[in-house]
Backbone bond lengths (Angstrom), bond angles and torsions (degrees), N, CA, C in turn:
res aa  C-N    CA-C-N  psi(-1)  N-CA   C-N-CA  omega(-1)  CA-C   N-CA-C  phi
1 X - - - 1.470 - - 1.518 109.63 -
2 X 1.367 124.10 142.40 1.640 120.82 -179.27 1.222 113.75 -79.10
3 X 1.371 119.91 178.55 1.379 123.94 166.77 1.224 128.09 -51.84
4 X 0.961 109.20 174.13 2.040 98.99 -178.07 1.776 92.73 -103.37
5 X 1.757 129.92 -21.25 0.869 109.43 157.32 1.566 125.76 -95.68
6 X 1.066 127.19 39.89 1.584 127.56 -166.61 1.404 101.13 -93.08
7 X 1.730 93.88 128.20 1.362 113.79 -158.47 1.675 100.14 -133.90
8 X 1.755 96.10 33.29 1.671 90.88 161.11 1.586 122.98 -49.49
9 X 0.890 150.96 139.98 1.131 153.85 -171.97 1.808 112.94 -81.25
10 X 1.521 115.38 126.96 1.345 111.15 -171.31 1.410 97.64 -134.71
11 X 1.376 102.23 140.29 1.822 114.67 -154.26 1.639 98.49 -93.56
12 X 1.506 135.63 160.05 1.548 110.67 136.56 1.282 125.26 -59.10
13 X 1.792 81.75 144.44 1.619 91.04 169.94 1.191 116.54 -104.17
14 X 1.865 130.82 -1.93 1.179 117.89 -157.39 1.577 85.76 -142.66
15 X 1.387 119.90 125.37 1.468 126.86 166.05 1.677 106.68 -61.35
16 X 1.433 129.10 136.91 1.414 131.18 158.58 1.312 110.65 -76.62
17 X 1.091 131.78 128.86 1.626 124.18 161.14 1.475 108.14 -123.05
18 X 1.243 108.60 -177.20 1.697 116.85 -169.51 1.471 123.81 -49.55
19 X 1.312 122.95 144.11 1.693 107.32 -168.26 1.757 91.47 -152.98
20 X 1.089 112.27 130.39 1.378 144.22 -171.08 1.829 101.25 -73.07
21 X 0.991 106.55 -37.74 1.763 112.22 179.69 1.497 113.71 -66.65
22 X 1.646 109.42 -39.48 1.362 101.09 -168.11 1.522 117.01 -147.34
23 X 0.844 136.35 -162.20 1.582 133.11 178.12 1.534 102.87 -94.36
24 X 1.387 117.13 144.85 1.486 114.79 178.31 1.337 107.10 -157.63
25 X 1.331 123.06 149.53 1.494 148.59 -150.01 1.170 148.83 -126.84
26 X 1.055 123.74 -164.74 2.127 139.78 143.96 1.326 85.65 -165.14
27 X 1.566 95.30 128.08 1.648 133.36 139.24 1.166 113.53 -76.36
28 X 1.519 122.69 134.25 1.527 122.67 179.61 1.819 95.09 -112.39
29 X 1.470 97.68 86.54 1.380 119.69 -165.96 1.700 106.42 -55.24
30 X 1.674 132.67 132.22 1.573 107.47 -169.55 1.595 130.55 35.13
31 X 1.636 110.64 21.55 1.412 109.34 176.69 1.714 115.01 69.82
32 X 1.160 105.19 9.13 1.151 102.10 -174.63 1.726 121.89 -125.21
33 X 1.471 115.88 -32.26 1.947 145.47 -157.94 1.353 78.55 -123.38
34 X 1.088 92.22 131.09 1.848 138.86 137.18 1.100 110.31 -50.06
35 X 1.289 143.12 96.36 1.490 109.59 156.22 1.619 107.05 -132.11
36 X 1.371 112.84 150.71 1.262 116.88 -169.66 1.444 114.54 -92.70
37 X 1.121 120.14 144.08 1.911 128.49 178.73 1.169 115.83 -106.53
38 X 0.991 146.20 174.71 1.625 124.90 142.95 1.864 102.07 -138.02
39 X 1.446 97.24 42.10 1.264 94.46 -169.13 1.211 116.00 -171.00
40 X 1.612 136.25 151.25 1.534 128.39 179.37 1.243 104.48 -59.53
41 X 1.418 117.32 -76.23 1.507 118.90 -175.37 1.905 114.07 -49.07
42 X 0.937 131.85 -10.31 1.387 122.80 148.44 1.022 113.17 -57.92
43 X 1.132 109.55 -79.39 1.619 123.74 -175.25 1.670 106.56 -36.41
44 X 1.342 126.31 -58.85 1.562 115.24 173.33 1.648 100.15 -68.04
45 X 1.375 151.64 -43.52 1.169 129.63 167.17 1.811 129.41 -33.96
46 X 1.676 96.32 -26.95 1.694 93.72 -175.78 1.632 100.69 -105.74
47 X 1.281 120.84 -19.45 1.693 116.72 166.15 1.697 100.94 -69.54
48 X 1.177 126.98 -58.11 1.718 97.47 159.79 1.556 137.90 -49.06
49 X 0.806 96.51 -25.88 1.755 98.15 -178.11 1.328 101.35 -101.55
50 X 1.506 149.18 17.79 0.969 138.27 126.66 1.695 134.67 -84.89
51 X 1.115 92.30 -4.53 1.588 100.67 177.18 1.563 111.45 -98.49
52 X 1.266 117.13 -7.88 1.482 113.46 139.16 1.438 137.07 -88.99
53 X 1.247 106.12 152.88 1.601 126.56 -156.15 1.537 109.13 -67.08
54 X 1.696 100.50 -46.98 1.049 96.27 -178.43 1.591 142.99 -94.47
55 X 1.441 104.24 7.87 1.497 122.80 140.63 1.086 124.47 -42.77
56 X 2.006 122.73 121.46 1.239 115.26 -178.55 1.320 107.52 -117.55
57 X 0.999 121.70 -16.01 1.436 131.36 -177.09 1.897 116.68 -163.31
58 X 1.133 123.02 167.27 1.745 131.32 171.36 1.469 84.28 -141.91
59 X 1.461 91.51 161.41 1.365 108.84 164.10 1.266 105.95 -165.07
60 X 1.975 104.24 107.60 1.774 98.44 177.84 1.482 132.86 -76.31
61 X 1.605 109.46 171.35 1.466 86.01 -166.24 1.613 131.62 31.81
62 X 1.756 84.90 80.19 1.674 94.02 -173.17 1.426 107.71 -87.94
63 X 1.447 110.14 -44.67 1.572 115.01 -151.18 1.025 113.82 -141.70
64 X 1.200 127.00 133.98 1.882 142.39 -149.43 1.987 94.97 -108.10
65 X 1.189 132.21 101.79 1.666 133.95 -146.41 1.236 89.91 -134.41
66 X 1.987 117.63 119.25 1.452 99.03 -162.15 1.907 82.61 -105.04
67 X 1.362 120.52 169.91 1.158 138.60 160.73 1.672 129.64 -148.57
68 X 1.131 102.36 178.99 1.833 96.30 179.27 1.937 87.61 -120.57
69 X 1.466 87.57 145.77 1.291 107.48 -178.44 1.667 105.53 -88.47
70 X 1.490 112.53 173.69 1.241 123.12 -176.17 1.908 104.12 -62.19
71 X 1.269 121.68 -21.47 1.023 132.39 178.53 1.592 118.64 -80.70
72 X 1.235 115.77 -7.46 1.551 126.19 176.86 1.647 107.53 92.39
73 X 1.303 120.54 -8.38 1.134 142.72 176.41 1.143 115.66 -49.60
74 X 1.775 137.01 148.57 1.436 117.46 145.29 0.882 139.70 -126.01
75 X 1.676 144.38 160.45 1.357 141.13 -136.79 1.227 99.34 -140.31
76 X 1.384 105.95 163.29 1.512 121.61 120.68 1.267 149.75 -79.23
77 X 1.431 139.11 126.85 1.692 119.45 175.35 1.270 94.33 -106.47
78 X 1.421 142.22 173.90 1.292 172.58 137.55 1.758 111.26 -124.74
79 X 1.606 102.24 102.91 1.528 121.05 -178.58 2.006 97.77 -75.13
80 X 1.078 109.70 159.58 1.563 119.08 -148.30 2.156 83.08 -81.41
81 X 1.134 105.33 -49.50 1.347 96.30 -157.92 1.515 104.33 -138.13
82 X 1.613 129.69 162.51 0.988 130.09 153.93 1.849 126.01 -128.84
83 X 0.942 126.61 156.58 2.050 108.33 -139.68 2.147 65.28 -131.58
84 X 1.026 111.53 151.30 0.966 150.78 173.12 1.796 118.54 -129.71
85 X 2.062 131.19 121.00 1.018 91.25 -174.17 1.667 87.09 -138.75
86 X 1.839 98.09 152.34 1.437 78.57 173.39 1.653 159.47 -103.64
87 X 1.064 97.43 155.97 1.852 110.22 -165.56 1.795 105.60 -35.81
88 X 1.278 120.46 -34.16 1.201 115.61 -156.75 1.675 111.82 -88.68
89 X 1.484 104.35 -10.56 1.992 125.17 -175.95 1.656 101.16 -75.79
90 X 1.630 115.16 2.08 1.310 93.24 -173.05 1.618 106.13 -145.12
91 X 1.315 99.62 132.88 1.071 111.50 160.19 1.973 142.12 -0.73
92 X 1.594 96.08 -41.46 1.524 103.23 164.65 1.245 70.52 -172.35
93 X 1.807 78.33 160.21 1.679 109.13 -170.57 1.611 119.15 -67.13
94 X 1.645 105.51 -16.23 1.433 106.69 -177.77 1.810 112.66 -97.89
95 X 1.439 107.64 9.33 1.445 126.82 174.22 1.836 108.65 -81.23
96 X 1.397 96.13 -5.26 1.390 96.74 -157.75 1.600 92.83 -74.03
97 X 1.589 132.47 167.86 1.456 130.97 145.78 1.287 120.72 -71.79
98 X 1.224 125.52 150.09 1.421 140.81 176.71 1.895 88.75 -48.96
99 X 1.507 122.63 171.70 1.506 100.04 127.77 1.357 137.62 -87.55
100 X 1.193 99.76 -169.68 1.298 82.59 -165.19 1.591 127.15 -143.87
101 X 0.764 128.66 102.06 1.896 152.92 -149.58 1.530 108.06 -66.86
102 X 1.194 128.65 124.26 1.866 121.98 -152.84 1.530 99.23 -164.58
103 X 1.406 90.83 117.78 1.872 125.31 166.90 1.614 98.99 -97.83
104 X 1.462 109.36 110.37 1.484 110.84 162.38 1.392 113.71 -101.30
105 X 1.181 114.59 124.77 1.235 126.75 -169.55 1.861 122.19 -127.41
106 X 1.229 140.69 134.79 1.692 114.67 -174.61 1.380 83.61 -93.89
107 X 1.547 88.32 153.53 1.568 114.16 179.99 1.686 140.20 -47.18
108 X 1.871 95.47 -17.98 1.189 124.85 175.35 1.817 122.20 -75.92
109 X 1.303 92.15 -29.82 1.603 122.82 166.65 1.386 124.10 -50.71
110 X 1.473 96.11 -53.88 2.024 103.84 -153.92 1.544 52.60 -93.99
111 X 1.405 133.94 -123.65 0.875 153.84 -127.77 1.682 114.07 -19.26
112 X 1.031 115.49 -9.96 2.046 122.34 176.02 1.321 108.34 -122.39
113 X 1.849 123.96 -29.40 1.476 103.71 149.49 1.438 131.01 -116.22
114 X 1.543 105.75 37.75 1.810 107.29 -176.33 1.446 106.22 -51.35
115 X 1.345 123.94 -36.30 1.698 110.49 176.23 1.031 137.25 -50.19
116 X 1.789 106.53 -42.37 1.357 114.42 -171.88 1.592 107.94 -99.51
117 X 1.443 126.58 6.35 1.798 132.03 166.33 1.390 95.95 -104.32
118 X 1.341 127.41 -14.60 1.625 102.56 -169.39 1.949 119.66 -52.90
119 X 1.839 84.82 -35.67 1.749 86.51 -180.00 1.805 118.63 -41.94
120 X 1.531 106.52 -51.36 1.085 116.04 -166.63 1.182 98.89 -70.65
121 X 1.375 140.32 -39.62 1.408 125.74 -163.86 1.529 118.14 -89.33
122 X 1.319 95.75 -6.39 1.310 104.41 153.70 1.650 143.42 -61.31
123 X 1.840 86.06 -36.04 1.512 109.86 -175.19 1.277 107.44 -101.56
124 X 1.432 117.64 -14.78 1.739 107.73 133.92 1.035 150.38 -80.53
125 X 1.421 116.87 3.59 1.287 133.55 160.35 1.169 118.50 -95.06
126 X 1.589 128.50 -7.50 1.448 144.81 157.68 1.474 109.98 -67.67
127 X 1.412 111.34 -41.53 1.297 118.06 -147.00 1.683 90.57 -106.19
128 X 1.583 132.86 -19.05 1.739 126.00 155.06 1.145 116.66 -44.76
129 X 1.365 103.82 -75.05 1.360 141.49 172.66 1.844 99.99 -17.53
130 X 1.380 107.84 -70.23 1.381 127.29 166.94 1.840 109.19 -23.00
131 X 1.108 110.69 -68.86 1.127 141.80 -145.54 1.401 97.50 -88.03
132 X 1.372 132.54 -11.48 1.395 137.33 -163.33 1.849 120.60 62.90
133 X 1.628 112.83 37.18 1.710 117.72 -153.63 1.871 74.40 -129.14
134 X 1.490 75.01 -173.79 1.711 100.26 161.62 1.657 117.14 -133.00
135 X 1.189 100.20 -178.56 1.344 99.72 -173.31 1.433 102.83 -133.62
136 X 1.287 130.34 122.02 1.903 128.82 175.83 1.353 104.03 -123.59
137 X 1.576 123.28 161.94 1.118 121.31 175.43 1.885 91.60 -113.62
138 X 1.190 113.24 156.72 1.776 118.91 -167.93 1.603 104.99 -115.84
139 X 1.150 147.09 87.88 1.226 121.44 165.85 1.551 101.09 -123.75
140 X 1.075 102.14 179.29 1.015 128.02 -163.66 1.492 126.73 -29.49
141 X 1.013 136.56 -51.39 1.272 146.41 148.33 1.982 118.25 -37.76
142 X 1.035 109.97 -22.86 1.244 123.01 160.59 1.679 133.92 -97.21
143 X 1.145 107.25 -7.11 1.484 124.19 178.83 1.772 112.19 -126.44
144 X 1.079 122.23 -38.09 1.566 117.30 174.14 1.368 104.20 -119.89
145 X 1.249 113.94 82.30 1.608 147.02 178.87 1.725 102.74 -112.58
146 X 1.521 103.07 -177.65 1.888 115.12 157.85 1.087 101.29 -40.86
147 X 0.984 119.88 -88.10 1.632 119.37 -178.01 1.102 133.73 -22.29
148 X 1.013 139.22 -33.53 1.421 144.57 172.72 1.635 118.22 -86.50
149 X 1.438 97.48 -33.03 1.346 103.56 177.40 1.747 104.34 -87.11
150 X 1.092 123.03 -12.34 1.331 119.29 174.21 1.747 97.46 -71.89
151 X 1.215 104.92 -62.74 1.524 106.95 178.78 1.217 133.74 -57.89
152 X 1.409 107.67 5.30 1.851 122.78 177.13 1.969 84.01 -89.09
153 X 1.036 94.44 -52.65 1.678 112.03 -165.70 1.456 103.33 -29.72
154 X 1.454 96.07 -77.95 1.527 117.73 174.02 1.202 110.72 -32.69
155 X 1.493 131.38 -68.54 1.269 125.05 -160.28 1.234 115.09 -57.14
156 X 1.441 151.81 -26.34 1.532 131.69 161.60 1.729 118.31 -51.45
157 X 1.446 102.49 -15.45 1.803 102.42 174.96 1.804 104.38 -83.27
158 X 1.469 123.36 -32.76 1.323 106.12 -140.00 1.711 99.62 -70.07
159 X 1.251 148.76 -39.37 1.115 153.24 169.03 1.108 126.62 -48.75
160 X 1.879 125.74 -12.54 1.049 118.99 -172.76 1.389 93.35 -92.81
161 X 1.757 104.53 177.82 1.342 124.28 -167.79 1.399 110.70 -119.57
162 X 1.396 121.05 145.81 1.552 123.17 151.26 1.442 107.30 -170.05
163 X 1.079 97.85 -164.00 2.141 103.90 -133.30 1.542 82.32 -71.96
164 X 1.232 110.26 150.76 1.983 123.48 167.59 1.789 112.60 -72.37
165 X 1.327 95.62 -17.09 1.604 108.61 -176.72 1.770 97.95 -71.52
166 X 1.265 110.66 -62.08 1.654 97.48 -173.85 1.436 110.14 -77.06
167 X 1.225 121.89 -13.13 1.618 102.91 -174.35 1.798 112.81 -80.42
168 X 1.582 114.62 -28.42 1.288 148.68 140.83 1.642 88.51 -19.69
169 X 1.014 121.24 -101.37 1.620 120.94 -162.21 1.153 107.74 -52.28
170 X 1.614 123.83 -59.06 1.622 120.50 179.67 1.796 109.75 -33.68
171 X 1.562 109.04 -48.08 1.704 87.80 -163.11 1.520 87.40 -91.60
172 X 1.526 139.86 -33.42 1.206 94.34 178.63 1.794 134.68 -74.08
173 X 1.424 109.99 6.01 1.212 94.92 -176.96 1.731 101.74 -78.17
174 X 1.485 113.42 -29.81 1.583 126.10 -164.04 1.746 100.70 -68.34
175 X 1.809 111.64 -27.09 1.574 94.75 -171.65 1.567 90.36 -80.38
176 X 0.959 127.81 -5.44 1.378 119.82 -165.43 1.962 109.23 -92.88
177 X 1.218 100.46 -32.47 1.503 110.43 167.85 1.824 122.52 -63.70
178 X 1.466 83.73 -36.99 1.533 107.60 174.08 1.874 93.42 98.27
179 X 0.903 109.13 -40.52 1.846 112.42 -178.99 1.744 98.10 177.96
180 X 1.785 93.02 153.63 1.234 108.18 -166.54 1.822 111.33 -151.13
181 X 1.006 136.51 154.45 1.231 122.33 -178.96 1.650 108.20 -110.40
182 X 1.411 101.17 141.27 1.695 113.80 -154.80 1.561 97.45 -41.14
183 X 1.386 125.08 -49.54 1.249 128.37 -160.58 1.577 96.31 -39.17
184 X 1.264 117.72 -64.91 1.486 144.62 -151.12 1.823 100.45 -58.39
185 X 1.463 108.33 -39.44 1.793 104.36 175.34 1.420 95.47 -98.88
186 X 1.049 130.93 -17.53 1.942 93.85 161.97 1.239 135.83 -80.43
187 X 1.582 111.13 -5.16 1.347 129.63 156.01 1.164 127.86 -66.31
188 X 1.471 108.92 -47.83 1.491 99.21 178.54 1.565 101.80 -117.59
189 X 1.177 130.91 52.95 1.441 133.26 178.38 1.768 95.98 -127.46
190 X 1.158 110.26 -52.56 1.583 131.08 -148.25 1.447 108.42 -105.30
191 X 1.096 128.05 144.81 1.199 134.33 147.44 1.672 126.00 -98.81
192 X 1.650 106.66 131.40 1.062 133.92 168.09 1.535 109.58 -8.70
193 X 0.998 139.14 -74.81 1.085 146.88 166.65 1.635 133.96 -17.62
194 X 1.423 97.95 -39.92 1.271 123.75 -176.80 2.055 124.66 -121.60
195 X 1.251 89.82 32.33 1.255 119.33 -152.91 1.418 86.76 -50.37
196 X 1.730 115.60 -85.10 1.196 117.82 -178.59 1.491 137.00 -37.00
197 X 1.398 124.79 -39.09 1.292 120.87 148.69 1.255 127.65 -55.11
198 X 1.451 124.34 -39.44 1.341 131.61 162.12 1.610 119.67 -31.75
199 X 1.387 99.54 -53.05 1.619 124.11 -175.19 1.660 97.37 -63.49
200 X 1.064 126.71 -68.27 1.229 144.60 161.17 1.789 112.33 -14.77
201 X 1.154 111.34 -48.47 1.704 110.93 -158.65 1.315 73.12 -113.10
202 X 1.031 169.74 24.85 1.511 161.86 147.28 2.019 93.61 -78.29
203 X 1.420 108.82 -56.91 1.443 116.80 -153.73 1.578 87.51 -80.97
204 X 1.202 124.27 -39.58 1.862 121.87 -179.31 1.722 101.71 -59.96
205 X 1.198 123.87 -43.73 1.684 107.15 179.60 1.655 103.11 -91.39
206 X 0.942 141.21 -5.07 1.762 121.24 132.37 1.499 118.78 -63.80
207 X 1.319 122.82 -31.67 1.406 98.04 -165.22 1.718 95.69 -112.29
208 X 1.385 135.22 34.34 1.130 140.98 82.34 1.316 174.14 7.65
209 X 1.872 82.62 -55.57 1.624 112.26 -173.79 1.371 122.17 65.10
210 X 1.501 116.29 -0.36 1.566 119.77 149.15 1.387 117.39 -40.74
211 X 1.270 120.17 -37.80 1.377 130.82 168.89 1.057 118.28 -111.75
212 X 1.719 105.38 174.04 1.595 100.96 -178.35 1.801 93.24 -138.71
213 X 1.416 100.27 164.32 1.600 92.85 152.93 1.899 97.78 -171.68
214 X 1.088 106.05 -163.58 1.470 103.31 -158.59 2.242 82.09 -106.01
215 X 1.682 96.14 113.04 1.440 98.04 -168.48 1.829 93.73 -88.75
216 X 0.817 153.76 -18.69 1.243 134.18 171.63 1.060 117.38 -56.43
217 X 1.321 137.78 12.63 1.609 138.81 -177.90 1.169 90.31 -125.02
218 X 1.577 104.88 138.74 1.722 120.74 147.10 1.473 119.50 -24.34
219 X 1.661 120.29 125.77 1.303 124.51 159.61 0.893 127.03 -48.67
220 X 0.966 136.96 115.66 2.131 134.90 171.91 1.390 115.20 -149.21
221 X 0.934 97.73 -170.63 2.061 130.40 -170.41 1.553 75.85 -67.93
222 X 1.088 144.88 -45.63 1.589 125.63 -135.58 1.536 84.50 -127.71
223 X 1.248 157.08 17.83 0.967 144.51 136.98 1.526 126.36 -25.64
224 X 1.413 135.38 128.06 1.184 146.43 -138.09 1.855 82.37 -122.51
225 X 1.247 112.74 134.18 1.513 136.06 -156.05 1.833 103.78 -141.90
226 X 0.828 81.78 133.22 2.158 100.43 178.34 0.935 130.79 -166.81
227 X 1.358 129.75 179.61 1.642 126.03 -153.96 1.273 94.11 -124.23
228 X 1.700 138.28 109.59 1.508 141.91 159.20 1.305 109.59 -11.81
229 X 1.306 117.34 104.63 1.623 123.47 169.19 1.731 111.74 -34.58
230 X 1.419 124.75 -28.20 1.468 132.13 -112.02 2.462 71.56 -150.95
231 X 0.952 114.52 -40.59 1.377 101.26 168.97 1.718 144.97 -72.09
């Protein structure tokens, strides 16, 4: 079985091309990866998984997984994505996650043909397992959560600009607090005056990753703010 951080590198195997059912793509993953969607809920599956830290890589259409169908038949599956995360975001090396092997699917889907995919998802969960990974299925309830909608939020801040001099003090006063709640640095960071921009360059070094905070919770005044252990 592999490591739980093994980060051999696994290429696509299956080109996406155009599909009449749904919307389909390239994500320019961290500004940097290609990666192909063929679908909305992909596409919000990999804008979440890039706004964490400890994501080091995806790679769609990783792995070509043969099985026999309920029909005695045999196939191929190709699972939508595989998440790679990295070794160095954690604490000890055995803190790390497996990677991790992912069929995104909407909920309306599995749920009217779970009978006739169970084979295959079986033989990708044979074939993780194999591999030292895991295997999850993603729908909806797991991808357009808080989280995602926090990270829609964010993104009208991450492009804007302001001076390196105050953002400089903002995180070092916060690594120095150890954590602080937003209310607490626009009070004593900001002046009254400038409230709304204030608010503004607070949400641009979170949605950044200058900051951190625990994004599955609602945004607010009392939002809990910190400096990436790992930055």
């Amino acid at each position: 079985m592999g490591n739980k951080c093994d980060c051999v590198q696994v290429i696509q195997t299956r080109k996406i091309g155009p599909t009449r059912r749904s919307v389909s793509g390239v994500y320019a993953f961290r500004g940097k990866t290609a990666i192909q969607f063929e679908s909305t809920l992909e596409r919000d599956f990999l804008i979440r998984k890039e706004f964490s830290l400890c994501v080091l890589n995806i790679v769609p259409q990783p792995v070509q997984i043969p099985f026999v169908g309920n029909n005695g038949r045999e196939y191929t599956y190709t699972p939508d994505f595989l998440v790679y995360y990295h070794p160095g975001k954690y604490a000890s090396y055995g803190e790390c996650p497996k990677p991790l092997l992912v069929e995104v699917k909407p909920r309306s889907d599995w749920k009217q043909h779970w009978r006739e995919w169970l084979s295959k998802w079986k033989a990708a969960y044979r074939y993780a397992n194999e591999k030292g990974w895991e295997f999850h299925i993603h729908d909806e309830s797991r991808i357009r959560d808080q989280a995602l909608a926090n990270i829609r939020f964010l993104e009208r801040y991450k492009r804007m600009q302001f001076p390196s001099e105050e953002s400089s003090w903002v995180i070092e006063n916060i690594r120095q607090m150890g954590s602080t709640p937003f209310n607490y640095i626009l009070a004593r960071h900001f002046s009254g005056i400038y409230r709304v921009e204030s608010i503004a360059h607070i949400w641009h070094l979170l949605a950044t990753r200058q900051l951190d905070c625990d994004i599955t919770r609602p945004l607010n005044d009392f939002t809990e703010l910190w400096i990436p252990p790992y930055e």
